[in-house]
C-alpha atoms as one frame of an Amber mdcrd trajectory, in Angstrom:
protein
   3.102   0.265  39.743   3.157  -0.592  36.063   5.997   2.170  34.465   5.282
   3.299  31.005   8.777   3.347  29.026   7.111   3.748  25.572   3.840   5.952
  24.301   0.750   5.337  25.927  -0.973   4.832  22.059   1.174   2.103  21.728
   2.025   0.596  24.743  -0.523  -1.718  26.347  -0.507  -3.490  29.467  -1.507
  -6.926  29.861  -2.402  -7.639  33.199  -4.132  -4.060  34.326  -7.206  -4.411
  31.953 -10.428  -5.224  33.593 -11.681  -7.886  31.763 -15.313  -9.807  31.897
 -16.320 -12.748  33.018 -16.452 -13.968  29.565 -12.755 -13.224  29.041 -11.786
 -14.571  32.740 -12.818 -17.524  31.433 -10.827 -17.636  28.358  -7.808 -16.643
  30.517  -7.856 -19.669  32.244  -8.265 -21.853  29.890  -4.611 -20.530  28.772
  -2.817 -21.147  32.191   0.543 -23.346  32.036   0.745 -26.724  33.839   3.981
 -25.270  35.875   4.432 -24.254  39.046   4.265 -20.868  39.902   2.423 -17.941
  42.185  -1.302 -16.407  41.409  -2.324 -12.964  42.531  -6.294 -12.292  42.352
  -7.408  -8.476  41.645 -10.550  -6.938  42.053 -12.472  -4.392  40.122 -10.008
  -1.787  41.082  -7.183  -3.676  40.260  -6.481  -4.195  44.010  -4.380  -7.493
  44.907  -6.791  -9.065  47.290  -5.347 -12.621  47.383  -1.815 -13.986  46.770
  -1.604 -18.221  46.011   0.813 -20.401  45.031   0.207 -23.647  42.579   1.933
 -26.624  42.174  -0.065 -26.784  38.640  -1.104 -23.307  38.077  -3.750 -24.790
  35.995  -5.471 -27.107  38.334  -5.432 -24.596  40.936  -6.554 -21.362  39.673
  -9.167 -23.161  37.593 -10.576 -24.720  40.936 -11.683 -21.345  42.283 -13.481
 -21.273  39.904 -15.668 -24.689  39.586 -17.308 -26.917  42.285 -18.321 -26.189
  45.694 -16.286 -23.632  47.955 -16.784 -22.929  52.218 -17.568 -19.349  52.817
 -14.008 -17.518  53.150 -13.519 -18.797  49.244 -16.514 -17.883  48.288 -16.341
 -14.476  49.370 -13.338 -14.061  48.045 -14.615 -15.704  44.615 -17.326 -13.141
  44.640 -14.666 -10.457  44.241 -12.209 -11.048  41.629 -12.438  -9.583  38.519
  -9.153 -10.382  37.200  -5.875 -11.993  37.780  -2.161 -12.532  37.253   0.449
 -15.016  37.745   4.045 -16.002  37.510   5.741 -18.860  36.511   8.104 -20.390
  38.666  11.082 -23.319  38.150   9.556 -25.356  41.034   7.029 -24.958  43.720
   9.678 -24.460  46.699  10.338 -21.307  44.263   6.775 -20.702  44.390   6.637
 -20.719  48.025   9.055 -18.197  48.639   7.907 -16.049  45.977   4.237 -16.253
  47.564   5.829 -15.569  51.120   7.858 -11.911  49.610   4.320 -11.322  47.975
   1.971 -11.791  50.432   4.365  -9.255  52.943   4.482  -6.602  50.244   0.851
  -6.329  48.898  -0.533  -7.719  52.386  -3.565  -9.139  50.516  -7.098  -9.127
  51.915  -7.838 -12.686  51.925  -4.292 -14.420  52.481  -4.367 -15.182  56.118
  -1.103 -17.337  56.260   2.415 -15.608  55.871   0.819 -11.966  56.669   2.941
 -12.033  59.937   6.494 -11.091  60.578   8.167 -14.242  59.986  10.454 -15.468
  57.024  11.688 -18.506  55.646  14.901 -19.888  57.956  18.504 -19.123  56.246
  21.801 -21.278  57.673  24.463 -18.745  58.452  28.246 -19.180  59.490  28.775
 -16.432  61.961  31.429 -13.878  61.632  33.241 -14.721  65.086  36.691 -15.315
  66.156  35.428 -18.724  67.361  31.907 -19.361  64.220  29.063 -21.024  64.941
  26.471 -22.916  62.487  23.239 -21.647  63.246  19.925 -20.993  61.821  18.136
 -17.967  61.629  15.252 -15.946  60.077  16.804 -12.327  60.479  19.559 -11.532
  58.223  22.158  -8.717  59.367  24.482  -7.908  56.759  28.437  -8.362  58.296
  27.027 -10.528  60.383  27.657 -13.911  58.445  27.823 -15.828  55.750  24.062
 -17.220  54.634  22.724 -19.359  52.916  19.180 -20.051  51.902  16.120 -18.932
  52.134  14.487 -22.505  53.046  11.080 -22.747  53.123  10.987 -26.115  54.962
  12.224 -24.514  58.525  12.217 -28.558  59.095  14.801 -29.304  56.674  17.011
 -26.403  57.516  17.493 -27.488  61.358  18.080 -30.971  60.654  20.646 -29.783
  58.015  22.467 -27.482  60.638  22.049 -30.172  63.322  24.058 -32.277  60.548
  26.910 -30.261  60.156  27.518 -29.887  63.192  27.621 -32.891  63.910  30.018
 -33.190  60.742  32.001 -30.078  61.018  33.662 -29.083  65.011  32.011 -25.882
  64.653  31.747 -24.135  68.171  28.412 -25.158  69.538  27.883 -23.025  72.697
  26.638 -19.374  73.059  29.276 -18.508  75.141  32.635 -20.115  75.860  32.773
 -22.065  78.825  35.827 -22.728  81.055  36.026 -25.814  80.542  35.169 -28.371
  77.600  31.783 -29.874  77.361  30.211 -32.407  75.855  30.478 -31.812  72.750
  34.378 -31.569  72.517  34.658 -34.888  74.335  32.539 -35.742  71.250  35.085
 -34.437  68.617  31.903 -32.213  67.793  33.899 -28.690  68.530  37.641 -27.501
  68.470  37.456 -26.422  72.380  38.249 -23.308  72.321  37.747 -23.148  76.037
  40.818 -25.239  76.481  43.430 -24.286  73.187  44.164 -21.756  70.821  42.308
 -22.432  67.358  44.224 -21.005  64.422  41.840 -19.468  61.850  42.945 -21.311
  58.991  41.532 -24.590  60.549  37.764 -22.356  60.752  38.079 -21.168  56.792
  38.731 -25.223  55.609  35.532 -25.806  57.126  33.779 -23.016  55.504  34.536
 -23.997  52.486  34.024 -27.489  53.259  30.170 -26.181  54.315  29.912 -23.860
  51.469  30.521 -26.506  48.937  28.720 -28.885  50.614  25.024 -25.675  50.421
  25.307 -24.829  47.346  25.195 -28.487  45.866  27.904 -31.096  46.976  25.963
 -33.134  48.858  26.193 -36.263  47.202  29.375 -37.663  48.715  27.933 -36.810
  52.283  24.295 -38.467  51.249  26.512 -41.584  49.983  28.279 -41.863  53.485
  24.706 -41.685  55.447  23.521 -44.066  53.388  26.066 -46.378  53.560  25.655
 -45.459  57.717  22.216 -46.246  57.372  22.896 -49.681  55.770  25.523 -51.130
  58.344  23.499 -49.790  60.905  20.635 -51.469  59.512  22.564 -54.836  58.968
  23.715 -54.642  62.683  20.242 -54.211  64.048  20.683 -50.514  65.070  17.555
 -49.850  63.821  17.209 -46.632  65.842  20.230 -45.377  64.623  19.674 -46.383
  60.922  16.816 -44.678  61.292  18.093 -41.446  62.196  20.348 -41.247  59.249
  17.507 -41.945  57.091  15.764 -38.463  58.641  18.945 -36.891  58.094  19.188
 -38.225  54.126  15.461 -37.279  53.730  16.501 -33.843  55.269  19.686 -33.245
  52.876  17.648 -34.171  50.136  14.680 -31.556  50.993  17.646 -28.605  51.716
  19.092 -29.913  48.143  16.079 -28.422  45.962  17.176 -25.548  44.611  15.278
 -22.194  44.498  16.078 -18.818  42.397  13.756 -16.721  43.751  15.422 -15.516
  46.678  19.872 -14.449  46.501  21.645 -13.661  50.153  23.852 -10.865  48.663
  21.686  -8.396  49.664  21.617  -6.601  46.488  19.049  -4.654  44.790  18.377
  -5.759  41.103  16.358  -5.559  37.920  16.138  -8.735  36.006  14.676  -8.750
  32.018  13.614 -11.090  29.497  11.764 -10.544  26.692   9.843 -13.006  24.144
   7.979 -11.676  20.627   5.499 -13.086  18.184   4.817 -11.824  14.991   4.222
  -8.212  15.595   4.294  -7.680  19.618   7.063  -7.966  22.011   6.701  -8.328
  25.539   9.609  -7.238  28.221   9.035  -8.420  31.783  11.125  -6.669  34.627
  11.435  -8.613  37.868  12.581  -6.026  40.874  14.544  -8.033  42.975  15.391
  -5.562  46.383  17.520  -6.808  48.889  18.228  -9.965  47.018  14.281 -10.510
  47.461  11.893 -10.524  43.996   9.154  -8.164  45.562   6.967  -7.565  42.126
   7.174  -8.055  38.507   6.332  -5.339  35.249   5.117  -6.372  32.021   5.047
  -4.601  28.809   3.544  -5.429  25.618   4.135  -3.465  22.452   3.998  -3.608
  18.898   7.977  -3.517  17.088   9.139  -2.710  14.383  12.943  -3.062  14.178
  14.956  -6.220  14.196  14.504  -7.895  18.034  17.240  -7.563  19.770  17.812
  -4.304  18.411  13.866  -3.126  19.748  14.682  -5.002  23.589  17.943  -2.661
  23.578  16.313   0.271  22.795  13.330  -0.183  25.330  15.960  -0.794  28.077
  17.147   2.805  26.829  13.993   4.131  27.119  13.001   2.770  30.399  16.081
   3.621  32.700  16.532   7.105  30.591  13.630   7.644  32.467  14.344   6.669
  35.926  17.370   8.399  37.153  17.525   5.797  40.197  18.841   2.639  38.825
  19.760  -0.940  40.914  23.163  -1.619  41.640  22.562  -4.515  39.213  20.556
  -4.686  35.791  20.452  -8.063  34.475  19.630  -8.691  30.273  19.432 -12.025
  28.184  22.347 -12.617  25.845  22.437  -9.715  23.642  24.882  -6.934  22.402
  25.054  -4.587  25.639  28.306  -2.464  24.673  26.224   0.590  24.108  24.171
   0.087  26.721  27.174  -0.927  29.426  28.528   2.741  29.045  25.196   4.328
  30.630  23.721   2.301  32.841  25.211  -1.453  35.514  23.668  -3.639  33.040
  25.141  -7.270  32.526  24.722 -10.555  30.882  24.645 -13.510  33.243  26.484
 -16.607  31.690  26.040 -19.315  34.549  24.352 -19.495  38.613  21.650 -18.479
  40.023  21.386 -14.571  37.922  21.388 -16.540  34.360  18.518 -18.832  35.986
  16.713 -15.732  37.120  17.191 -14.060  33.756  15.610 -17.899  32.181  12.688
 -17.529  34.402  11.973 -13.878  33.537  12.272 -14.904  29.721  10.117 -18.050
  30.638   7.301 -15.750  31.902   7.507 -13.375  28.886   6.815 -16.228  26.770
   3.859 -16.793  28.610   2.245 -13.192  28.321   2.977 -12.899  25.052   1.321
 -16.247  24.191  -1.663 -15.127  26.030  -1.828 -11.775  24.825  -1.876 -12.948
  21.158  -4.398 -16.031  21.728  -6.717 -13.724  23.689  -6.245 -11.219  20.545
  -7.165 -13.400  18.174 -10.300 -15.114  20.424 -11.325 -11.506  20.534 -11.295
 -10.369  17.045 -13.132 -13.370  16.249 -15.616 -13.194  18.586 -15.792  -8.985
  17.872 -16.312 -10.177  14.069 -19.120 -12.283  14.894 -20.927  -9.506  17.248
 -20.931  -6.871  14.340 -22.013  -9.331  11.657 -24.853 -10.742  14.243 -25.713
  -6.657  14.563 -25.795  -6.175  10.800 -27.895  -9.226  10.790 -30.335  -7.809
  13.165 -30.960  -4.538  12.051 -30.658  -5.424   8.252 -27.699  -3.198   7.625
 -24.754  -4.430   4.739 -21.824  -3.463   7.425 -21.637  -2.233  11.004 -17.616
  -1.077  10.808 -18.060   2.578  12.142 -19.970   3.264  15.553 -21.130   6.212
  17.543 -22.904   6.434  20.217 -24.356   9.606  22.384 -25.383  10.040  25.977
 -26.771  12.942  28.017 -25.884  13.427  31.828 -27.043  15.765  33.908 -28.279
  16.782  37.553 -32.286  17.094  37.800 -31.908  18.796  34.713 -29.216  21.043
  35.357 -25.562  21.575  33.590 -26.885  19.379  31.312 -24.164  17.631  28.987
 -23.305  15.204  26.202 -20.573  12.589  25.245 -20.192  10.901  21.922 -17.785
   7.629  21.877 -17.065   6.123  18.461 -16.205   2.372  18.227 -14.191   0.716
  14.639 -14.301  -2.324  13.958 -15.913  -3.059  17.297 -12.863  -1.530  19.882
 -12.660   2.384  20.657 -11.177   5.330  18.464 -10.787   7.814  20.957  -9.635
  10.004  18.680 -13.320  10.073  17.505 -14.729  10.990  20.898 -16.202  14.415
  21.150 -17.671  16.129  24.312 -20.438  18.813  23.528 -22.468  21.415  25.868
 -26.009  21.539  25.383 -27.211  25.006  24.561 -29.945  26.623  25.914 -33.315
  25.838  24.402 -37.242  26.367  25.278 -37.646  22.832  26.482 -34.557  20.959
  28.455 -35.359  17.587  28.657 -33.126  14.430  27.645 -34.733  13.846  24.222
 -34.681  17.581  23.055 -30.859  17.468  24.539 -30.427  14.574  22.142 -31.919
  16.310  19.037 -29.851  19.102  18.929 -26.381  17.204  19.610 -27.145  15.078
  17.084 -28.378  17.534  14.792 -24.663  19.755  15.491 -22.557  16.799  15.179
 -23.676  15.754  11.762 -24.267  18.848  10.622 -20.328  19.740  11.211 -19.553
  16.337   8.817 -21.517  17.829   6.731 -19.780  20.703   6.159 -16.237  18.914
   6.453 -17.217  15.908   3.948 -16.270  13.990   6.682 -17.465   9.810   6.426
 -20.592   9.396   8.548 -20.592   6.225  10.899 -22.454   2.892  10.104 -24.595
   3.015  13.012 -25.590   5.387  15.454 -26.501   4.484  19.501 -28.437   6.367
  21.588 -28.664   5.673  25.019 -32.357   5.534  25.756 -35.560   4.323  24.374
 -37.977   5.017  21.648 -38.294   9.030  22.365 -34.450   9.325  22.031 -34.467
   6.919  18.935 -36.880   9.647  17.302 -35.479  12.317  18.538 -32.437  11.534
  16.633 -34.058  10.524  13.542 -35.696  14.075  13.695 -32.323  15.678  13.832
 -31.192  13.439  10.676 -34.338  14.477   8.834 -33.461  18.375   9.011 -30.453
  17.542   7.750 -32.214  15.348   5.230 -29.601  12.162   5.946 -30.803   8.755
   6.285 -28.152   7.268   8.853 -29.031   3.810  10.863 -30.683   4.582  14.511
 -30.486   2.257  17.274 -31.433   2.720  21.272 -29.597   1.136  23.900 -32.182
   0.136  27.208 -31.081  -0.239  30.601 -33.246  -2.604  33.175 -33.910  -0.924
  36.440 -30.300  -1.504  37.945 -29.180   0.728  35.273 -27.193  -2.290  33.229
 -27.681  -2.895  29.639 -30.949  -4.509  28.782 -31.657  -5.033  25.418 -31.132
  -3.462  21.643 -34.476  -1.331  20.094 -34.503  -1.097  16.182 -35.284   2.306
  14.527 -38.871   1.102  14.847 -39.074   0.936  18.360 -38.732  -2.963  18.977
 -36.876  -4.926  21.091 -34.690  -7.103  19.448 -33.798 -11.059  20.677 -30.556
 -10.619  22.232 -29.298 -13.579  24.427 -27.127 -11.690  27.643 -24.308 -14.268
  27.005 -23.911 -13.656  23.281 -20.894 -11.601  21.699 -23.308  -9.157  20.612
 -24.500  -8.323  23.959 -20.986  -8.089  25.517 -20.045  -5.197  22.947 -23.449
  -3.469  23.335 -23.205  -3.630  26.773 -19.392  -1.906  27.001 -20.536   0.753
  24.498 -23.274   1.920  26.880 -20.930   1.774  29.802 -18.045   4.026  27.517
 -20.408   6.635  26.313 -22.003   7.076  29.909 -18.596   7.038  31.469 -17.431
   9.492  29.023 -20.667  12.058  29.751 -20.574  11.653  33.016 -17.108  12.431
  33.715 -17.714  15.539  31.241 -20.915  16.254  33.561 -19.229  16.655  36.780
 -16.159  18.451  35.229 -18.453  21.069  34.127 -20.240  21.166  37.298 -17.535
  21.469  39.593 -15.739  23.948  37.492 -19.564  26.379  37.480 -19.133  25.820
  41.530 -16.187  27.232  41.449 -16.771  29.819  39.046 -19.680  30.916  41.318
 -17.936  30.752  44.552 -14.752  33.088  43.105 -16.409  35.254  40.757 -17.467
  38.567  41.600 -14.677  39.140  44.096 -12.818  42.332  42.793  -8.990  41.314
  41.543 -10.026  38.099  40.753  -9.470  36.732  37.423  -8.560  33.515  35.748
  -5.199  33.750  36.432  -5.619  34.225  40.540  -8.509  32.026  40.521  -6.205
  29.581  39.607  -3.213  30.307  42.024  -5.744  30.265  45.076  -6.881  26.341
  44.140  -3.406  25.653  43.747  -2.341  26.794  46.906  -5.760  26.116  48.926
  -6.856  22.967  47.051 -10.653  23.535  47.344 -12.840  26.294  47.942 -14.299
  25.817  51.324 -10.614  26.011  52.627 -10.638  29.376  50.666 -13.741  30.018
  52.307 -12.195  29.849  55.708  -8.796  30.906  54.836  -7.468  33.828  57.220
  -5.930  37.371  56.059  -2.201  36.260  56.279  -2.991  32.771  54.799  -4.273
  34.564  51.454  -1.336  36.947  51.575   0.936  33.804  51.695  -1.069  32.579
  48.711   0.634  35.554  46.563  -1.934  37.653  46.666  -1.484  41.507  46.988
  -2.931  43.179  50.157  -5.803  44.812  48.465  -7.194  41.429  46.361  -6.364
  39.385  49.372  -8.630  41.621  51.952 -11.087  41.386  48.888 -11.501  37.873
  49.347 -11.418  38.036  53.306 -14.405  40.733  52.958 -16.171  38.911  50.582
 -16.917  35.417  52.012 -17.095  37.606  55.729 -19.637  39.208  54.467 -21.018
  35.197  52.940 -20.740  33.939  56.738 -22.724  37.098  58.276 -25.151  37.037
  55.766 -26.066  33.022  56.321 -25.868  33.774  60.470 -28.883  36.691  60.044
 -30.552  34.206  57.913 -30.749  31.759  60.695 -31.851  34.280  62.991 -35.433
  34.337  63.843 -37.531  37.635  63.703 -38.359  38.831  66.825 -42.714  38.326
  67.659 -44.572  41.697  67.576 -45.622  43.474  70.180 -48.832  41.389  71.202
């Protein structure tokens, strides 16, 4: 769901690369010691499992290392890459995991997937209110507080207070008084009138005592526990220790969760030298659901580049929160077009902390990883100059040919600097028709066109070219350079028989020592895959555009123009195909074209039906 609120050139997004195992490894070596929530991705980018850490380091790390049962290991044996967020503490984490898990609904998680959700304490809104815990929230309905992920903790808390407070304690009212107002436990308002002044004191009293004033109350128990203690009440001393334990567990605080019920966008931003990074936490129904990060290069004064970004990004989305919270900065200009504020204390300003905290994070990944992979892209070109005796290997360009038992046959260039892809320099060609069609002749004349056309436009020539194949293609390149009478470096690029990158030929023909966990290997091998993706998608773009060429053309009235309103409105052919009269007419077509059409694949239908028919025996 990554938004892009800035060019795509410049733009880049951390966490939706697909990244090998090389780099996976790398990436963990940079995870924080802090508590937080992990989300594992597949090849697809699919969330498949949603974890949270105490350590994020220790346990992400662990999936990967030692022994594992058979659910983990499955699960192992599918990511490809993953994510995670930082968190203040690991009851944080916990809640965060639990709004994860029921969003994404992750293949692997098997706890939390159900309809539960973490316990809140809520002061009903009754003439006569009741302390009570509960795991639906109904806004009107109360006054929460919460979320609490130990349910434990929250029903020995509400068991406190009203034991502390003379909240009413039944369901309904009696007639009479019960127990509990014998007790001093409740009011009775089964036997007197209650005014509601004496029901707001205690609210507040309760309210102050949630959202942090426990201490005096813990300082009572304990002094409870002690007397009770010293006057062999053990039993009793005991249960006041449950109930300090309890008050102590309901006293961590989390952020990740707010009982207002309102919908939110929280940003924080963090910048090294040249790249800033803006994370976005969506907070809907006071609930953080999922998280955006952007990383872009800036260019402007910081502050000044976060503001205009926030511009950019709701300019964009005419649906804004009811709440947009920023890190200190100068909002004037921005608090005239869109809810934005600044948080200066509570829970937001620790929400806005965390999403800085976690922006820091990316953006201290995303420049280490940078820099590991320059270094180790530095090394792979200077081991590939090495190898194939060349002074420099800055400019790459490598061809493939795709096509279907030779036909629609097709060809994709790719061009590599400095070891990452200029696709600017891609180039798509269509092989021309020639006396012999094979994959090497194919070859020869796109490489013979290409450089023939830098030729003429004094354009540079690259430092190396790749050909996907093995010593035929390799000559049948160096042919094409010959009658062009340029001497250009010629590589080919083998496959094994699972059709992955095996192994680097020299312009002679040999195979070259390549070790399949070197740096060298790693960029060879995501060249091949980029130039076969590239001709391959080419290759069935042509092909399914000639299918429909074939299937459409030929009808009278039917041109580019209506070719192209008929797959807009049908989608595909075959639902052309068995489109009815009225159904074209809706299409837009006029009467005569439309019966055209109806005639024409009629006439398809009838002609296939004879075709199955079998001729009738002679007379014997």
């Amino acid at each position: 769901m990554l938004l892009r609120a800035i060019p795509k050139e410049r733009a880049r997004t951390f966490f939706d690369r697909v990244i090998s195992m090389e780099m996976l490894r790398q990436k963990l070596s940079l995870l924080p010691e802090k508590p937080g929530v992990y989300l594992m991705k597949d090849s697809s980018g699919k969330i498949i499992y949603v974890g949270k850490a105490k350590v994020l380091k220790n346990r992400v790390r662990s999936y990967f290392t030692g022994s594992h049962d058979g659910k983990t290991q499955k699960m192992i044996g599918n990511i490809a890459d993953f994510e995670y967020m930082v968190t203040d503490s690991e009851v944080e984490a916990l809640v965060l995991e639990c709004n994860l898990i029921k969003k994404h609904n992750p293949k692997f998680n098997v706890l939390l997937r159900d309809d539960k959700s973490y316990p809140y304490l809520t002061i009903t809104e009754e003439t006569h209110p009741r302390i009570m815990v509960t795991r639906q929230i109904k806004p009107g309905n109360g006054k929460y507080f919460g979320p609490y992920p130990n349910a434990t903790a929250a029903r020995e808390a509400a068991r406190l207070l009203n034991r502390l407070f003379p909240f009413r304690k039944c369901r309904q009212i009696p007639h009479r008084p019960c127990l509990y107002f014998h007790l001093e436990q409740c009011l009775g308002p089964c036997c007197q009138s209650i005014p509601p002044q004496s029901y707001e004191e205690m609210r507040k009293e309760v309210t102050k005592f949630l959202k942090g004033g426990q201490e005096k109350i813990v300082q009572l128990l304990e002094e409870k526990m002690l007397s009770a203690s010293d006057s062999l009440r053990f039993e009793l001393a005991q249960e006041y220790r449950d109930l300090i334990n309890s008050l102590k567990a309901l006293a961590e605080k989390q952020n990740i969760t707010l009982t207002d019920f309102t919908d939110r966008d929280v940003l924080g931003y963090a910048t090294s030298a040249d790249l800033m990074c803006v994370q976005i936490f969506y907070l809907r129904q006071g609930k953080l659901l999922a998280r955006d990060s952007f990383v872009f290069p800036y260019y402007a004064e910081a502050e000044d580049a976060f503001i205009s970004f926030v511009a950019q990004f709701y300019s964009e989305h005419p649906v804004w929160p009811q709440e947009i919270l920023l890190p200190p900065c100068d909002t004037e200009a921005l608090g005239r077009l869109f809810p934005v504020g600044v948080p200066k204390r509570g829970q937001k300003r620790d929400l806005v902390e965390l999403a800085t905290t976690n922006a820091q994070t990316t953006i201290h990944d995303e420049v280490s990883l940078e820099a590991k992979r320059a270094e180790e892209i530095k090394q792979a070109l200077a081991t590939l100059a090495e190898l194939l005796n060349l002074p420099d290997v800055s400019l790459i360009e490598a061809f493939d040919i795709s096509n279907t038992a030779g036909t629609n046959p097709v060809a994709g260039m790719v061009q590599f600097l400095h070891g990452k892809p200029n696709r600017t320099g891609y180039r798509k060609f269509g092989i021309q028709p020639m006396e012999t069609s094979d994959d090497t002749a194919s070859l020869r004349q796109v490489v013979e066109r290409r450089y023939a056309r830098l030729l003429a436009e004094a354009a540079p020539f690259p430092d190396l070219i790749l050909v996907d194949g093995g010593k035929g293609q390799i000559r049948a390149a160096c042919q094409a350079l010959d009658k062009l009478a340029l001497t250009l470096p010629v590589a080919g690029l083998v496959k094994d028989d699972r059709h992955r990158t095996a192994g680097l030929l020299n312009m002679e023909g040999d195979l070259l020592p390549l070790p399949h966990n070197s740096p060298l290997f790693h960029l060879l091998e995501r060249i091949q895959d980029e130039v076969h993706r590239f001709a391959i998608t080419f290759h069935r773009q042509q092909r399914a555009k000639k299918m429909i060429l074939s299937a459409l053309d030929g009808i009278p009235g039917i041109g580019p123009r209506r070719r192209q309103l008929l797959l807009r409105h049908f989608q595909s052919v075959e639902a052309i195909r068995l489109a009815g009269l009225p159904e074209l007419l809706a299409a837009g077509l006029p009467q005569n074209t439309a019966q055209a059409v109806y005639d024409f694949f009629r006439q398809q239908q009838a002609a296939a039906v004879q075709s199955e028919v079998p001729a009738e025996s002679p007379p014997g």
